[in-house]
C-alpha positions in Angstrom: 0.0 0.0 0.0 2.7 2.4 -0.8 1.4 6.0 -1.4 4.4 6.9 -3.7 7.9 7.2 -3.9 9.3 8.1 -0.8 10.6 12.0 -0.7 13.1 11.0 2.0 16.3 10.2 2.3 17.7 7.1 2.9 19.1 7.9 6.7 16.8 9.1 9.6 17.3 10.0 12.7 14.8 9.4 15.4 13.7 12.0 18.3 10.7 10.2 20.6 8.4 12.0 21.2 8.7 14.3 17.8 8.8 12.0 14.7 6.5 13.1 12.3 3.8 11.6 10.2 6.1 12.1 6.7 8.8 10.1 8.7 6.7 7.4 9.4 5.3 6.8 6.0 9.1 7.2 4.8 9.5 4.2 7.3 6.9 1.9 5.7 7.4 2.7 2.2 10.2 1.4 2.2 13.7 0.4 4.1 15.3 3.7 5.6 18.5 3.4 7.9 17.0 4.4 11.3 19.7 5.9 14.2 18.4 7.2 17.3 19.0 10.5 18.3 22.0 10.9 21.2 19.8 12.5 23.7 17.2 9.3 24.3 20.0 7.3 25.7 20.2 9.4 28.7 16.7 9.1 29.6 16.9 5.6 28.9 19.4 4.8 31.7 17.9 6.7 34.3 14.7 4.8 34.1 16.7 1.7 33.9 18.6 3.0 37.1 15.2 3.4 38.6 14.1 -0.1 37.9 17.4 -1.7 39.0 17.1 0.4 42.8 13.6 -1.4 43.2 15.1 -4.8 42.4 18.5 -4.7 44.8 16.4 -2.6 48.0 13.6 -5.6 47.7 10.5 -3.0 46.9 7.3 -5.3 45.7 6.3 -3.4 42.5 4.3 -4.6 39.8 5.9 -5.7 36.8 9.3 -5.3 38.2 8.8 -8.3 40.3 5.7 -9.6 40.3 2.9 -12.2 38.2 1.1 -10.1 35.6 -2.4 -9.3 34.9 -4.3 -11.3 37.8 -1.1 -12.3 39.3 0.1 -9.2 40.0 0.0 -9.6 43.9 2.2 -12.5 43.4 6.2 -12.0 44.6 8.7 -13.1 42.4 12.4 -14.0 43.9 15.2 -12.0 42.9 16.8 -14.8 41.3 13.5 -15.8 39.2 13.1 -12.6 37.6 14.8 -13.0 34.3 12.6 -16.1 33.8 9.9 -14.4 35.0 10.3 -12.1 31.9 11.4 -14.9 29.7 8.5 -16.9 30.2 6.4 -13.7 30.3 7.4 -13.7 26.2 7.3 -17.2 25.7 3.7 -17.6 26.9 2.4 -14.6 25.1 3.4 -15.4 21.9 0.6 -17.3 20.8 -0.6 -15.0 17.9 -2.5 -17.2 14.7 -2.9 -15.9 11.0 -1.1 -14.6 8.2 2.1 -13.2 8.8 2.2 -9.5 8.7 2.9 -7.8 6.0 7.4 -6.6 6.0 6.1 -2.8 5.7 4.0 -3.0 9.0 6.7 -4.7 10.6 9.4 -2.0 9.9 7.0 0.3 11.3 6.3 -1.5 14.3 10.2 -2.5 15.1 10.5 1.5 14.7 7.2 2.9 16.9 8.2 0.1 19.6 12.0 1.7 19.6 10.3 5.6 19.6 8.0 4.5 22.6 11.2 2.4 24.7 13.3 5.7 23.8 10.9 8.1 25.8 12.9 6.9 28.7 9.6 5.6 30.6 10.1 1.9 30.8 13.2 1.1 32.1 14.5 -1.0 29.4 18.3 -1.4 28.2 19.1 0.9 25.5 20.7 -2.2 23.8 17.4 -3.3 23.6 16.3 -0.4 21.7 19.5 -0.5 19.7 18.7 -4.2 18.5 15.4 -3.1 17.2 16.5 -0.4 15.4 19.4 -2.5 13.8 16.9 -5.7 12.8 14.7 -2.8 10.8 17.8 -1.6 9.3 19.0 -5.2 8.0 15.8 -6.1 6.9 15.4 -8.8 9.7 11.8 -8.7 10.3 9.9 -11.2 13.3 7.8 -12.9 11.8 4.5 -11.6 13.8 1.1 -13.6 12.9 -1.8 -10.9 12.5 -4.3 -12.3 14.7 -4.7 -12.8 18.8 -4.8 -8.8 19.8 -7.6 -7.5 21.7 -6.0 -4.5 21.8 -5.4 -3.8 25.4 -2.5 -4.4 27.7 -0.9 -3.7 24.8 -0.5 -5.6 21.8 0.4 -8.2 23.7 0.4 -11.4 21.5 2.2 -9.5 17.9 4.3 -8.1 19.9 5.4 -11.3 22.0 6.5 -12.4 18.6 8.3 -9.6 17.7 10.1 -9.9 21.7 10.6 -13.7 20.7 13.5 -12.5 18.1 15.4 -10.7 20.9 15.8 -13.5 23.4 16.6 -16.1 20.4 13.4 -18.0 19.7 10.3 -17.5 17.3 11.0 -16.8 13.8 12.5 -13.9 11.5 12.8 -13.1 8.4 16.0 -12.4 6.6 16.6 -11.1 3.3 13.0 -13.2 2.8 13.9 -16.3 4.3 12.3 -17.3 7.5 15.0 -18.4 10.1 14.8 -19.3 13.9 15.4 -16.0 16.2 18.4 -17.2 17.1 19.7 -17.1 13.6 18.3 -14.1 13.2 20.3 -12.4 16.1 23.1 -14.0 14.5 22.6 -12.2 11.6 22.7 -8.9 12.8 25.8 -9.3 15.6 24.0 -10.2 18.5 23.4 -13.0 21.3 20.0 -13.5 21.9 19.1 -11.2 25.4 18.5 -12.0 28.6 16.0 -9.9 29.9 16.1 -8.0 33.0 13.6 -7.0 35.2 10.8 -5.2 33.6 12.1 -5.8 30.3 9.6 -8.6 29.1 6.4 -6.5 30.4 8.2 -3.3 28.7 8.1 -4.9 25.1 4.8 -6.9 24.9 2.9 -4.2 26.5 2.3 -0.9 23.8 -0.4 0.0 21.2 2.6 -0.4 18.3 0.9 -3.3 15.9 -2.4 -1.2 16.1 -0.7 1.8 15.8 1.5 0.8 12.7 -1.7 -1.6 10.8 -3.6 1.7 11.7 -1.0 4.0 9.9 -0.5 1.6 7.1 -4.6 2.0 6.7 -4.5 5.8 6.4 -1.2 5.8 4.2 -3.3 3.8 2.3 -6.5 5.7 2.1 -4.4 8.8 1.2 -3.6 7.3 -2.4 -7.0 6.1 -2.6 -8.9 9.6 -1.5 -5.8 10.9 -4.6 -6.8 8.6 -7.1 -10.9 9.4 -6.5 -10.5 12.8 -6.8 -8.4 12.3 -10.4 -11.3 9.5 -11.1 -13.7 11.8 -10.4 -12.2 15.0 -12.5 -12.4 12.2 -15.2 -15.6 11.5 -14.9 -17.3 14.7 -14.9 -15.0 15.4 -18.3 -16.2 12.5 -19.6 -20.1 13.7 -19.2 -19.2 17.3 -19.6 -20.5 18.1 -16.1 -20.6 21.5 -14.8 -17.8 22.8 -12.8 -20.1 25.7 -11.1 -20.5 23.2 -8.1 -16.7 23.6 -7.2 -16.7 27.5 -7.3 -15.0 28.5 -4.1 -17.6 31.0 -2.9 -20.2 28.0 -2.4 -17.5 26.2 0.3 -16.8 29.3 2.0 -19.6 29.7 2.8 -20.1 26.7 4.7 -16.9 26.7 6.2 -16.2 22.9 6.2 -12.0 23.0 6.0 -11.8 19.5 4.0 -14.4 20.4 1.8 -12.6 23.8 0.8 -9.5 22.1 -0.1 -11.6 19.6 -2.2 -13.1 22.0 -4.1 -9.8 24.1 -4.4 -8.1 21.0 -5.6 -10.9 20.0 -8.5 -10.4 23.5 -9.6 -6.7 23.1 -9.1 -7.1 19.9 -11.6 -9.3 21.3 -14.2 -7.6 25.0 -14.6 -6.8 25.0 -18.3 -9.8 22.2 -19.7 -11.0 23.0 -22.8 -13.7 20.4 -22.2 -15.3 22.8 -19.7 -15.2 26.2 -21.7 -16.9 24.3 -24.4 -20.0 23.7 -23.1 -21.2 27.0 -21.1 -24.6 27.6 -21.8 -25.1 23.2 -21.9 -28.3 23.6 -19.3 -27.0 21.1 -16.7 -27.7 22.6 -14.0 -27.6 19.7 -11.8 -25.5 17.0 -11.8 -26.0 13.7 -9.6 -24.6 13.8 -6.4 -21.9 11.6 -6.9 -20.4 14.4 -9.3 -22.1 17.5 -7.7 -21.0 16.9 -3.9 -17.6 15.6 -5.1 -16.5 18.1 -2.4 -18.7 17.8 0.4 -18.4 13.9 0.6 -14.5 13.8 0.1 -13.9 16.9 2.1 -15.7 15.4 5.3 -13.2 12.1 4.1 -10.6 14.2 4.0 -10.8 16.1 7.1 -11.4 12.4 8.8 -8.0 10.9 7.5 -6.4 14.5 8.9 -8.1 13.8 12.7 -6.9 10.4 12.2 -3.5 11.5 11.2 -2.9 13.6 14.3 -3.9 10.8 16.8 -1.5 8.4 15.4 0.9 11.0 15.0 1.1 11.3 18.5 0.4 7.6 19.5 3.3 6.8 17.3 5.4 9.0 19.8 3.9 7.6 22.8 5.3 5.6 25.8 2.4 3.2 26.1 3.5 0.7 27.8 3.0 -0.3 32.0 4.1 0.8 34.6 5.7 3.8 33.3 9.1 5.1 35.7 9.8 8.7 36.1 12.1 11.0 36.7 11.3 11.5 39.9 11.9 7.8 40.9 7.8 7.0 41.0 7.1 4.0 39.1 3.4 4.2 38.1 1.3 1.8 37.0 -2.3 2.8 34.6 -3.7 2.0 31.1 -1.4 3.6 27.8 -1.5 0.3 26.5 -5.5 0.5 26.2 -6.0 1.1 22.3 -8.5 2.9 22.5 -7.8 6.3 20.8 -6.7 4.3 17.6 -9.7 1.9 17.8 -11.7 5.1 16.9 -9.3 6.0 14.6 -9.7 2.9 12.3 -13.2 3.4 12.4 -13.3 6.4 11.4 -10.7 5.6 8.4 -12.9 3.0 7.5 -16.2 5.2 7.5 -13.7 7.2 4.7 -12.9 4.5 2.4 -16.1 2.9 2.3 -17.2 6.4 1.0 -14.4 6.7 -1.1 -15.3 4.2 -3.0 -18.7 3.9 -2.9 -19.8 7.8 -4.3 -16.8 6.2 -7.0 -18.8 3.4 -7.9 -22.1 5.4 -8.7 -19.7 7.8 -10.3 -19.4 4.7 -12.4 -22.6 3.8 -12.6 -23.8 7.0 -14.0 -21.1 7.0 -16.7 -22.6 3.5 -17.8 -26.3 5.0 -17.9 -26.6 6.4 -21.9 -29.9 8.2 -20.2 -27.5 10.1 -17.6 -24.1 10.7 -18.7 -25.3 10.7 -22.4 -22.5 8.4 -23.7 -22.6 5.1 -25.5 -24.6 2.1 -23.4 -22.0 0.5 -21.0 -18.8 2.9 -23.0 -19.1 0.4 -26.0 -19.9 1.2 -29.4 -21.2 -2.2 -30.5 -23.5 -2.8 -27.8 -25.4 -6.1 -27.5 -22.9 -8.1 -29.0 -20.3 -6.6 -26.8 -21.2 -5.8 -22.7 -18.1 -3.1 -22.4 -17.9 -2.3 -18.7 -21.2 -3.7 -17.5 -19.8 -6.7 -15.3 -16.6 -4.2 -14.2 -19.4 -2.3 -12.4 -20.8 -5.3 -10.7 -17.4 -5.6 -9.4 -17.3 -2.3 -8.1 -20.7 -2.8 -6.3 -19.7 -6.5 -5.2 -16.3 -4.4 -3.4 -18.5 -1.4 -2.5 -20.6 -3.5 -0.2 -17.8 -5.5 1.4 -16.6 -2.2 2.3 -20.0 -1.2 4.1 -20.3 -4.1 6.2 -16.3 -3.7 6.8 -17.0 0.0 7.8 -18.8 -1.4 11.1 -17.2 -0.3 13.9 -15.2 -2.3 15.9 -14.7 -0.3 18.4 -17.9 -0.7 20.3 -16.9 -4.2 20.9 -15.6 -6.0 23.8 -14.6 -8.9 25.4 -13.1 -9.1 29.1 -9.7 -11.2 29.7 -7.7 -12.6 31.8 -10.3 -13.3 34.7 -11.8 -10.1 33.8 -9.4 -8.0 35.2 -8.6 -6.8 31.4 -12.5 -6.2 31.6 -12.7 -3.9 28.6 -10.7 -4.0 25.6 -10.8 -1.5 22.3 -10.1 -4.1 19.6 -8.3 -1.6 18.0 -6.0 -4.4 16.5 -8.7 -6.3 14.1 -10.0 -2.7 13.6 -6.8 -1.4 12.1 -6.0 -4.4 10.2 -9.2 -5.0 8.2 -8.5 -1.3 6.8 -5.9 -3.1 4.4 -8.5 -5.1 2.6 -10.6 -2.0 2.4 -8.4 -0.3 0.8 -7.6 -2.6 -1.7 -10.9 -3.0 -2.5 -11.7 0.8 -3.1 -8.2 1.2 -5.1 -10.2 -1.6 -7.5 -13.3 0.4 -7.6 -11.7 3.8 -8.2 -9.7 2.3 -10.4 -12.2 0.7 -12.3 -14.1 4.3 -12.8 -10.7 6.0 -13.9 -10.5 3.1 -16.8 -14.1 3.8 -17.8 -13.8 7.8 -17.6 -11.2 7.1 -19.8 -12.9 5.1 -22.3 -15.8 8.1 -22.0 -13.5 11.1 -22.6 -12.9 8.9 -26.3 -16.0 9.3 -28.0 -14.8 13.2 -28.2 -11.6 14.1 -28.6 -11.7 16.7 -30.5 -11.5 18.8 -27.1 -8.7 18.1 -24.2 -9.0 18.5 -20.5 -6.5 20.6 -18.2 -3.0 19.4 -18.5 -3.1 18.0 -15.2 -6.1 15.7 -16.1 -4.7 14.6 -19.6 -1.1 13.5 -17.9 -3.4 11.0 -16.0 -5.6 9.7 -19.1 -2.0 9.0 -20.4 -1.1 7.8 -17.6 -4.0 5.2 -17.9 -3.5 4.7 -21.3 0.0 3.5 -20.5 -1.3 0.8 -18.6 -4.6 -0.2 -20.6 -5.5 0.1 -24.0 -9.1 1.9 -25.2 -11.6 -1.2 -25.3 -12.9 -1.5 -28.8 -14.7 -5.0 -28.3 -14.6 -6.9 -25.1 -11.6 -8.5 -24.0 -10.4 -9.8 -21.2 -10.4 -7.3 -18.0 -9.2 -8.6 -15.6 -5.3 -7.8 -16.0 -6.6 -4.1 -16.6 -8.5 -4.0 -13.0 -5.3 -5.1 -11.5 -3.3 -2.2 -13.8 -6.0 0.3 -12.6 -5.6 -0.6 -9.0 -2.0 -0.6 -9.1 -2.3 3.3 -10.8 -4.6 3.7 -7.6 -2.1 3.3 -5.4 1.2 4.0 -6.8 0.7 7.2 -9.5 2.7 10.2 -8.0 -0.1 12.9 -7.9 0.1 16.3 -8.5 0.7 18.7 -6.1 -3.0 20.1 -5.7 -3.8 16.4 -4.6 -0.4 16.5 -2.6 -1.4 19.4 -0.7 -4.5 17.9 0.6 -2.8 14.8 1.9 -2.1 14.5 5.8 1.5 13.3 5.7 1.9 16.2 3.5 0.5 19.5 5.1 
């Protein structure tokens, strides 16, 4: 789901507490050498010098050396506690599914180094350091993608991910999956043994949530891109009115996202002779799914942008338990409860589903002779030929998938762990079923780019903005004008590949969270 290529370098430096949203998609699309900047170390050691003063004066504190969840009045002896932590791992990594996908993972070996960094969790910075250098060799845990409930942290994924460090569960390197402890080889490193707190500080944390939640809205960026181009194609195609989009309509309701939409249509069009040649046309009013082009993707827009700031600063967070300060207080609470990015994923996947579905009666309408006043399903020789009539049940077959994906998942909740984890925010499953919504609505937008395209044909004889005719080249490039009917297929996957890789232009930039 990369949104394009990367504008960063190839080196970046890491500040907890103040990486930014650009840095983070740099991270997932693609391998970046990460370093951490000098100052984290300090804090780092301090909260480890907190945690090691609790252990040698005998203090009970939770975590530090005690069970866990329900067994957290239970003592630990000073000589159990490294297999305390080592069993703490071992009997949380019981994750099932898929293996996630390597981008996710670079972004989760990075968030979990940000949040260790803050200096809250008393960890080694050797532990942070072995994080950092498995992203930057491209040895990547292999983490299944199901058995979060989001709460107390990630706790199963990121068992997995804990696994690698201490020389067991498996890894990926250069694409081959080894055993952990071949992994550690691989990068210079015996396997750890983990101190006191260490365990607890790396399975609890909101970082697979976090980074399946980013990799959604990453995602749905070059998907909201593409539907504004799709859609700029479309109402070219019908020669629809572009009075809708005048900016003194959106000012006057004020709506920030749906400003920038319409500025960004306009931005598009500026220069199409399609839309001078047709002033005095009569049509007034177009369907919705052209005419509130701005007021449906601006109240997308400014959704990805709310969710862009909460995982901005939940990719900074320390979120793990208990968290040490500087004052020597060790503290124990709730930063690993996932709820803030719970909501978040819904409210991504509220966006894509609309994304994609006003694209798919965008669609619909350019397949209706009655409404969009072009050929019967964009073919010339209908009857004998179907054109994009069963490309459209596609879309519809995707747009619905989306609608019942778009539930929330939020609002549900199931206790653990004797119901003293008595509400949990689910945030995990909510995050990660924004990658198959995505992918669907790249399909669907992509589908009503192609058959924009094959509209604008039947009338050449004028050309859009500039802007608009790089991307009908930019389409042609990858499918060919459909005379008769062929195969489609291949061209559906081409389409959704131009939905989520095309570089866009800078109106569309400018719109776009982990740009502003």
């Amino acid at each position: 789901m990369n949104l394009m290529t990367p504008s960063s370098t190839s080196s970046l430096t890491l500040r907890p507490g103040h990486v930014s949203l650009a840095d983070l998609r740099s991270i997932y699309a693609a391998p970046v050498q990460l370093s951490l900047d000098a100052s984290a170390r300090a804090l780092m050691q301090a909260s480890l010098a907190t945690v090691q003063r609790i252990v040698d004066e005998d203090q009970v504190v939770y975590g530090i050396n005690t069970g866990f969840g329900k067994l957290a009045s239970t003592k630990i002896a000073h000589e159990r506690l490294a297999e305390l932590q080592r069993n703490l791992v071992l009997s949380h990594s019981v994750g099932t599914g898929d293996a996630l996908a390597d981008d996710v993972v670079r972004l989760i070996l990075a968030t979990k180094a940000i949040s260790l960094a803050r200096g809250h969790s008393g960890i080694r910075p050797e532990i942070v350091d072995a994080l950092l250098a498995m992203a930057n060799a491209n040895v990547l845990p292999v983490i299944p993608a199901k058995g979060s409930v989001g709460a107390s942290g990630d706790l199963a994924p990121l068992a997995h991910l804990a696994c690698v460090l201490i020389g067991e569960g498996q890894a990926k390197v250069n694409g081959a999956v080894v055993s952990g402890a071949e992994a550690m080889r691989s990068i210079g490193l015996q396997p750890f043994v983990l101190g006191p707190k260490e365990g607890l500080a790396l399975l609890n944390g909101t970082q697979v949530s976090t980074s399946l939640a980013l990799a959604g809205l990453f995602g749905a960026e070059s998907v909201f891109a593409a539907a504004l181009v799709a859609g700029c194609l479309s109402l070219e195609a019908i020669k629809g009115s572009v009075k809708p989009f005048d900016a003194r309509i959106h000012e006057a309701r004020g709506q920030a996202g749906q400003i920038a939409v319409a500025a960004a249509v306009r931005a598009l069009l500026d220069g199409s002779a399609i839309d001078t040649s047709h002033p005095n046309c009569g049509r007034v009013q177009d369907p919705y799914s052209i005419r509130c082009v701005p007021q449906v993707m601006g109240a997308c827009l400014d959704n990805l942008h709310h969710a862009a700031r909460v995982l901005t600063i939940e990719a900074n967070a320390a979120s793990d338990n208990p968290l040490v300060f500087d004052n020597g207080d060790v503290i124990s609470g709730g930063n690993f409860h996932a709820e803030p990015i719970a909501f978040v994923a819904d409210i991504i996947a509220l966006a894509v589903a609309e994304i994609g579905a006003i694209s798919e009666r965008r669609l619909s309408l350019l397949l209706d002779p009655g409404l969009s006043g072009l050929p019967a399903f964009l073919i010339r020789d209908s009857g004998v030929n179907s054109g994009f009539m069963i490309a459209q049940v596609t879309a519809a077959a995707l747009a619905a998938e989306n609608q019942c994906l778009a539930n929330p998942s939020s609002v549900t909740s199931l206790p653990t762990s004797a119901n003293q984890e008595d509400h949990v925010s689910m945030a995990t499953y909510g995050a990660r079923r924004l990658g198959d919504m995505v992918r669907n609505a790249a399909v669907m937008v992509g589908i009503e780019a192609m058959a924009a395209a094959q509209g604008m044909e039947f009338d050449r004889a004028l050309k859009s903005s500039p802007l608009i005719e790089d991307q009908f080249a930019a389409i042609r490039q990858r499918v060919a004008y459909l005379e008769q009917d062929r195969f489609l297929a291949t061209d559906i996957e081409a389409m959704r590949e131009w939905a989520m890789q095309t570089p866009w232009p800078a109106p569309l930039l400018q719109c776009l969270p982990s740009h502003a």
